[in-house]
C-alpha positions in Angstrom: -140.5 -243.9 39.5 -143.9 -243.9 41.6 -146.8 -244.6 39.7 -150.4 -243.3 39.8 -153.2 -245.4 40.8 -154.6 -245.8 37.7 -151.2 -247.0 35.9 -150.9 -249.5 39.1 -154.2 -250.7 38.6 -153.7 -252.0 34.9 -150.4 -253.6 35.7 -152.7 -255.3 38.5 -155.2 -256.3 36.0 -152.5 -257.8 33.6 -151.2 -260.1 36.3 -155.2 -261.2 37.1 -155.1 -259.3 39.8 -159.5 -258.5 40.6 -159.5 -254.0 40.6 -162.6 -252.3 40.8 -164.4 -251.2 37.5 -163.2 -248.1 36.3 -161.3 -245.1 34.0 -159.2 -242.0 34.0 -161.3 -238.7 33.5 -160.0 -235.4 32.3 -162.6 -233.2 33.0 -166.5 -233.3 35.0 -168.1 -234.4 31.6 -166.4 -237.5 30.9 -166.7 -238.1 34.3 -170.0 -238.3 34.4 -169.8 -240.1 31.5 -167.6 -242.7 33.2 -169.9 -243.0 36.0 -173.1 -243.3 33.8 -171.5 -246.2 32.0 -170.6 -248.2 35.6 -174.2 -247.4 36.4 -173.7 -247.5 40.2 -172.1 -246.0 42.7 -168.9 -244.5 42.1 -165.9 -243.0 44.1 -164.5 -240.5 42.4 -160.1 -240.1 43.3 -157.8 -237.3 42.4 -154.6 -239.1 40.9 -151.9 -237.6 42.6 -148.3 -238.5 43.8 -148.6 -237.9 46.9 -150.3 -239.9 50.0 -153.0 -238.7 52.5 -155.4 -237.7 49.6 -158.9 -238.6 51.5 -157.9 -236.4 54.3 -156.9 -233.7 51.8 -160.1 -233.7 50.0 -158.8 -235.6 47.0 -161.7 -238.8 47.2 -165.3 -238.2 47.1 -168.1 -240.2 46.6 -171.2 -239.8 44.4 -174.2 -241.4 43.5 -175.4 -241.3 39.8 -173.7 -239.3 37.0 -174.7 -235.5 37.6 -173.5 -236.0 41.1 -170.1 -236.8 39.7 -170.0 -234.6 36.9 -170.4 -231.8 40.3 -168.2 -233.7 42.4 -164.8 -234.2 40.0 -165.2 -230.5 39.1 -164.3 -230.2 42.9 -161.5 -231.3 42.2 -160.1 -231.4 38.8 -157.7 -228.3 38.5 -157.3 -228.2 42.1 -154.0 -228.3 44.2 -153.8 -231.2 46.4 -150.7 -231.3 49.1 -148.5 -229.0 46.0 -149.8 -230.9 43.2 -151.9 -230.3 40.9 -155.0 -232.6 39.9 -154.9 -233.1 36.4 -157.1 -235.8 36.0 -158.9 -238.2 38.6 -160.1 -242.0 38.5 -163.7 -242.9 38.2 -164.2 -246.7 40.1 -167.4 -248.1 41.4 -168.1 -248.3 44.7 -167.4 -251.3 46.5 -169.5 -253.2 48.9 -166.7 -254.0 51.5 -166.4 -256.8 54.0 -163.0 -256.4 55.8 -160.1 -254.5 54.4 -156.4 -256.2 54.8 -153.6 -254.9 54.1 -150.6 -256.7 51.2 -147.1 -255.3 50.0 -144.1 -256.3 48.7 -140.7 -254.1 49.2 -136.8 -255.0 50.1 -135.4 -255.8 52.8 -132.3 -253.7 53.0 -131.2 -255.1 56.3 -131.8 -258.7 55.5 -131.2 -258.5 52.0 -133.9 -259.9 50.4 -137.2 -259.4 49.2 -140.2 -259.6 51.9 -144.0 -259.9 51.6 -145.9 -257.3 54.3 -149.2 -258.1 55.5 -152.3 -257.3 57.9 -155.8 -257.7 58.5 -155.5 -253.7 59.1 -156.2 -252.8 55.8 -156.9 -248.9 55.2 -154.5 -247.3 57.4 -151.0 -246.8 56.1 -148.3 -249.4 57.1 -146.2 -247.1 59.4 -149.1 -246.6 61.6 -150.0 -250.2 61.8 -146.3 -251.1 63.0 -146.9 -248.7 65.8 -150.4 -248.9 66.4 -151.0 -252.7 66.2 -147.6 -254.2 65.7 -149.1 -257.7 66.4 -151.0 -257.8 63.6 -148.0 -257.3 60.8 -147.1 -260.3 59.4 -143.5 -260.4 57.7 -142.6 -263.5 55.1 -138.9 -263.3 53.7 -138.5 -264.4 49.9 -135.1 -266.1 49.4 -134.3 -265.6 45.9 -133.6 -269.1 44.7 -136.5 -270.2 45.7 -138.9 -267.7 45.4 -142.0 -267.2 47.0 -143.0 -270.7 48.2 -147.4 -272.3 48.2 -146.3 -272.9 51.4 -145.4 -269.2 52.1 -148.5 -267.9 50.8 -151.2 -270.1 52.5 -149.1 -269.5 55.9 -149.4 -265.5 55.1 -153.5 -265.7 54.1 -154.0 -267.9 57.6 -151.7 -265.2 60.0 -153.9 -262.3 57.9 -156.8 -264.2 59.4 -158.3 -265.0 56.4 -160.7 -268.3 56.9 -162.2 -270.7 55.0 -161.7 -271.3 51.2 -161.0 -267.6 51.1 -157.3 -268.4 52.1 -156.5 -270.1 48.9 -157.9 -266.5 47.2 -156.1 -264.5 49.3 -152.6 -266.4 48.7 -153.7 -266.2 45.2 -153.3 -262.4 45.2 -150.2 -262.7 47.0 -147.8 -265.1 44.3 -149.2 -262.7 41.6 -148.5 -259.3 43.8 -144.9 -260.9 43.8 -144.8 -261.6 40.6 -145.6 -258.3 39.6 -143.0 -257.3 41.8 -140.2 -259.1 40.0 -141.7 -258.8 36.5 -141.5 -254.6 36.7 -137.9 -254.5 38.7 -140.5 -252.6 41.8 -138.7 -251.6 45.2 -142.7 -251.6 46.2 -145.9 -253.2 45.3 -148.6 -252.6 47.4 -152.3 -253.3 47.8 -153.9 -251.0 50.7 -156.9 -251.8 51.1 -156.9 -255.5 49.3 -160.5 -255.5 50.2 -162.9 -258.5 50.5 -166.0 -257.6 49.2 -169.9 -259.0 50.6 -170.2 -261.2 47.2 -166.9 -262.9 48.8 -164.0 -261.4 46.0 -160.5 -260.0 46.8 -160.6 -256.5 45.1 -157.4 -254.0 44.9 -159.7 -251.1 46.3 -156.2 -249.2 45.8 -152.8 -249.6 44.2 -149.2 -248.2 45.0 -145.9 -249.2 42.4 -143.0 -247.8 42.7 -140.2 -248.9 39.9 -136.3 -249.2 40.4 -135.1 -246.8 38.0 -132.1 -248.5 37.5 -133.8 -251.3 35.4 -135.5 -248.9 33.2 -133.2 -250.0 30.7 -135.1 -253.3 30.6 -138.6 -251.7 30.4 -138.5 -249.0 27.9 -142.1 -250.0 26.4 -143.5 -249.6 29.7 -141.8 -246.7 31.0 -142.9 -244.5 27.7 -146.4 -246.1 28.3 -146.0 -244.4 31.6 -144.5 -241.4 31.0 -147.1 -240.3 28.1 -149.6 -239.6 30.9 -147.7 -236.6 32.4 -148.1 -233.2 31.3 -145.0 -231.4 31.2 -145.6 -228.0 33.2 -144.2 -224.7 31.2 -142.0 -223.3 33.9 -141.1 -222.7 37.5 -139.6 -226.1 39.6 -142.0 -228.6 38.7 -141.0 -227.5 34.6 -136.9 -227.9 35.8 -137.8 -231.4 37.9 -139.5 -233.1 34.8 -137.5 -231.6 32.4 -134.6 -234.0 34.8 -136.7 -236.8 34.7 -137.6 -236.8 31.2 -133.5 -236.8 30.5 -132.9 -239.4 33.1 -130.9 -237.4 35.9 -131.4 -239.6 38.5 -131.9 -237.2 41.9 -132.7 -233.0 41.3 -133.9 -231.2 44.3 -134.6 -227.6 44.5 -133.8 -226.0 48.1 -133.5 -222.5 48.8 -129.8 -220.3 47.9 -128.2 -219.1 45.3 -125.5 -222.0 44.0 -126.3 -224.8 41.7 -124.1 -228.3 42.4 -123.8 -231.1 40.0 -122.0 -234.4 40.8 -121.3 -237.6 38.7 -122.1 -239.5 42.2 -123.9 -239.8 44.6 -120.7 -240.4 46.8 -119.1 -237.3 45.2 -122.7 -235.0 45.5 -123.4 -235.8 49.7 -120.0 -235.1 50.4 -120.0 -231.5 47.9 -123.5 -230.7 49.8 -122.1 -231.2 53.0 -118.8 -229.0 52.3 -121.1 -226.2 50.4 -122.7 -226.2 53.4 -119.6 -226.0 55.8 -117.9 -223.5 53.6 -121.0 -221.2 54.3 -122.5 -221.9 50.5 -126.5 -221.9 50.4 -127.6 -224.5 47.9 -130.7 -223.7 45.5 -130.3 -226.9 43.0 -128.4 -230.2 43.6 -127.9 -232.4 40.6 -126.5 -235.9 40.7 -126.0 -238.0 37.8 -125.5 -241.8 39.3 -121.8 -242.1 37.9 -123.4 -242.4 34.7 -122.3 -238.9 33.4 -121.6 -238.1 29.6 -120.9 -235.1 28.3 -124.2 -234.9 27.0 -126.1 -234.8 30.3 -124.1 -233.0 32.0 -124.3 -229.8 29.2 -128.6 -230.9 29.9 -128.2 -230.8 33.6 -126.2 -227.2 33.6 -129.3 -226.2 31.5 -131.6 -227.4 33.7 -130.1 -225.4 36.3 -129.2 -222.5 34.5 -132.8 -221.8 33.5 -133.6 -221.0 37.6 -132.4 -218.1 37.8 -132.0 -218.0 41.7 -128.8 -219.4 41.2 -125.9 -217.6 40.6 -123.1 -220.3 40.4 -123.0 -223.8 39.2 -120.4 -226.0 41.3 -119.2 -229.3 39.3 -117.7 -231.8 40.8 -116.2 -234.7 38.9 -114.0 -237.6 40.0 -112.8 -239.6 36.7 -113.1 -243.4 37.4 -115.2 -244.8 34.6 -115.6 -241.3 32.9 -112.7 -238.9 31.0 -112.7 -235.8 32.3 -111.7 -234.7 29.0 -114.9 -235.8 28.0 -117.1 -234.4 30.7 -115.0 -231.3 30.1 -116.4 -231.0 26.0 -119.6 -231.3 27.9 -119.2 -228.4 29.8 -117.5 -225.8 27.5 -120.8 -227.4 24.5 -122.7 -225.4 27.3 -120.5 -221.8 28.0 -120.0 -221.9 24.1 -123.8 -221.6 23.3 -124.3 -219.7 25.8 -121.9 -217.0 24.4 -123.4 -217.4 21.4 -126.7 -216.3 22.6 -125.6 -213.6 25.1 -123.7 -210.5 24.7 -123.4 -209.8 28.9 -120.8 -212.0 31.0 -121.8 -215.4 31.0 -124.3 -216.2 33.7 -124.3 -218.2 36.1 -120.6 -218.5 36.8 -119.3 -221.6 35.8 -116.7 -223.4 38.7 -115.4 -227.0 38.0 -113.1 -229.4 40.3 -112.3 -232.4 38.2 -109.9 -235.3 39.0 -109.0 -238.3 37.9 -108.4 -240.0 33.8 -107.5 -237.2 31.6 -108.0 -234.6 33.8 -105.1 -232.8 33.2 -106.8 -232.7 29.4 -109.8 -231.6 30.5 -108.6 -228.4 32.8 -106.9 -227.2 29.6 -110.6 -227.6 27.5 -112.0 -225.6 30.3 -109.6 -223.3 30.3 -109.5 -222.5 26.7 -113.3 -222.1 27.2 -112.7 -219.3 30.3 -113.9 -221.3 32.9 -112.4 -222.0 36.6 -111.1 -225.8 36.6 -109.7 -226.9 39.8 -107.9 -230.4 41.3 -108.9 -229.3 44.6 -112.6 -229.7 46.0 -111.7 -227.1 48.7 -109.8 -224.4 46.1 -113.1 -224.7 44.0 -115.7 -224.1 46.8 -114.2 -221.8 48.6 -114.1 -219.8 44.7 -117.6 -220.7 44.0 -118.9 -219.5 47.4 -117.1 -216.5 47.0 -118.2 -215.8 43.8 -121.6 -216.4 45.2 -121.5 -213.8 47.8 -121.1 -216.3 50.7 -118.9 -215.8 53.6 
């Protein structure tokens, strides 16, 4: 889960973390507001999920109030890069020294978590490493020790930071980590941590991205999060968040006609890639991290039964942890209400390939239900392709 700026910023300002003066508008009047109560200054930013918002028009700067009361309307309601800016931040302007630049992420290849930064601050991290690779500076955290004093001042004095300021600056880093661990984030990152001319580090932006996998461990904080979005009434963006809000871990929309849902991600890249050798043209892909229950899967076959591009849904199980009798109740909850709201053949088509505890159990469930249960993954594509008008 990425999070805006703004929610960012207050997990920053929990951990003592210095960000700039500032609050969420909704529309040009409370903006102005806003800015009339900071009483200086103010840069005004579209909160959106997406990166590359100052070249897209998405940060402005204004003045005194009436100037951003003008300004936000600019942008409120506008589309930025496919999203939509519902609502914006409101921040004083700061008077800026130098800018550097601080993250924390994983280190896949190394295994471990790693501290990033540069006295580049402002320019995204990819085009530092190519632009000025010399000036990236890369500390490794070894778990059992955690992130050392030692670590930290080394990092503020290879940033270039001078003086007393290093002590500040290493500061920022042990709590930017310790943000990192507290909210289970696969990032955390400052960009630009600026130093300002009255000689404070200030997170003149914010970036957190959460492991969704630990959600279970931060249910106040992820409804705390969630209860900013608005959920949109239809289309993609309605079917996305209506996956999010149930907890279906990956839903993309592509462009086809058949609808695949996997209980893995194992199971779901393997499906795509056979869909797509089979000659199948994919318009949803569900995958529910081998955490399927009958229940999400009857939500996911809703989700992608409401887009009505697609004209069959593909499911592929393979019963480890789950019982495919089980999954298979989950199914036929789903063709049964269906029927029960519809006098026309059931749409879409329904195809299922299940193997593993039970299954034997579950193909008679389906089939009692009317739908196409298969031990097979080739049988059941090359049906559901058919049955989809492919080749």
């Amino acid at each position: 889960m990425r999070l805006h700026e703004f929610q960012a910023k207050e997990i920053f300002a929990e951990h003592g973390i210095t960000t700039p003066r500032g609050k969420v508008a909704h529309s040009p009047e409370e903006a102005g507001r806003i800015a009339a109560e900071i009483g200086a200054p103010v840069v005004l930013k579209a909160q959106v999920l997406v990166g590359g918002r100052g070249l897209a028009g998405g940060i402005k700067f204004a003045d005194d109030s009436s100037e951003a009361e003008e300004v936000s309307s600019l942008i409120l309601g506008e589309s930025l890069r496919n999203e939509d800016v519902d609502f914006l931040l409101v921040e004083e302007k700061l008077d800026i020294e130098t800018e550097y630049y601080l993250g924390v992420t994983i280190d896949y290849r190394r295994k471990c978590p790693v501290v990033i930064a540069s006295s580049r601050g402002g320019m995204d991290i990819e085009s530092i490493a190519s632009e000025f690779p010399d000036q990236i500076i890369k500390e490794e955290i070894r778990p059992p020790l955690g992130l050392t004093d030692f670590q930290t001042r080394r990092i503020a004095k290879k940033a270039g930071v001078v003086g007393s300021n290093q002590r500040h600056f290493a500061a920022v880093v042990k709590r930017l980590y310790s943000i990192f661990r507290s909210v289970d984030a696969t990032l955390v990152e400052i960009n630009p941590l600026a130093l300002t001319t009255d000689n404070r580090f200030v997170a003149a932006d914010a970036k957190i991205t959460l492991d969704d996998n630990s959600s279970f461990r931060h249910k106040e904080l992820y409804s705390r999060l969630k209860s900013v979005y608005k959920m949109p009434s239809e289309g993609k963006k309605m079917r996305k968040a209506l996956a999010e809000e149930v907890e279906i871990p990956t839903y993309l929309e592509l462009s086809g006609n058949l609808g695949i849902i996997s209980d893995g991600a194992g199971t779901g890249m393997s499906t795509f890639d056979l869909t797509k050798d089979f000659g199948g043209k994919i318009e949803a892909y569900c995958e529910l991290g081998g955490k399927a229950t009958p229940d999400l899967i009857e939500k996911a076959m809703e989700i992608i039964a409401s887009n009505e591009e697609v004209a069959v849904i593909l499911i592929n199980l393979i019963g480890g942890l789950n019982r495919m009798d089980e999954m298979a109740q989950g199914i036929t909850s789903f063709v049964d209400k269906r029927k029960e709201t519809r006098d026309e053949e059931l749409k879409p088509t329904i195809v299922v390939r299940m193997s593993g505890t039970l299954e034997d159990e579950g193909r008679e469930i389906l089939g009692n239900s009317g739908v196409s249960a298969y031990d097979n993954i080739y049988d059941a594509l090359e049906s559901a392709v058919e049955l989809a008008g492919g080749s």
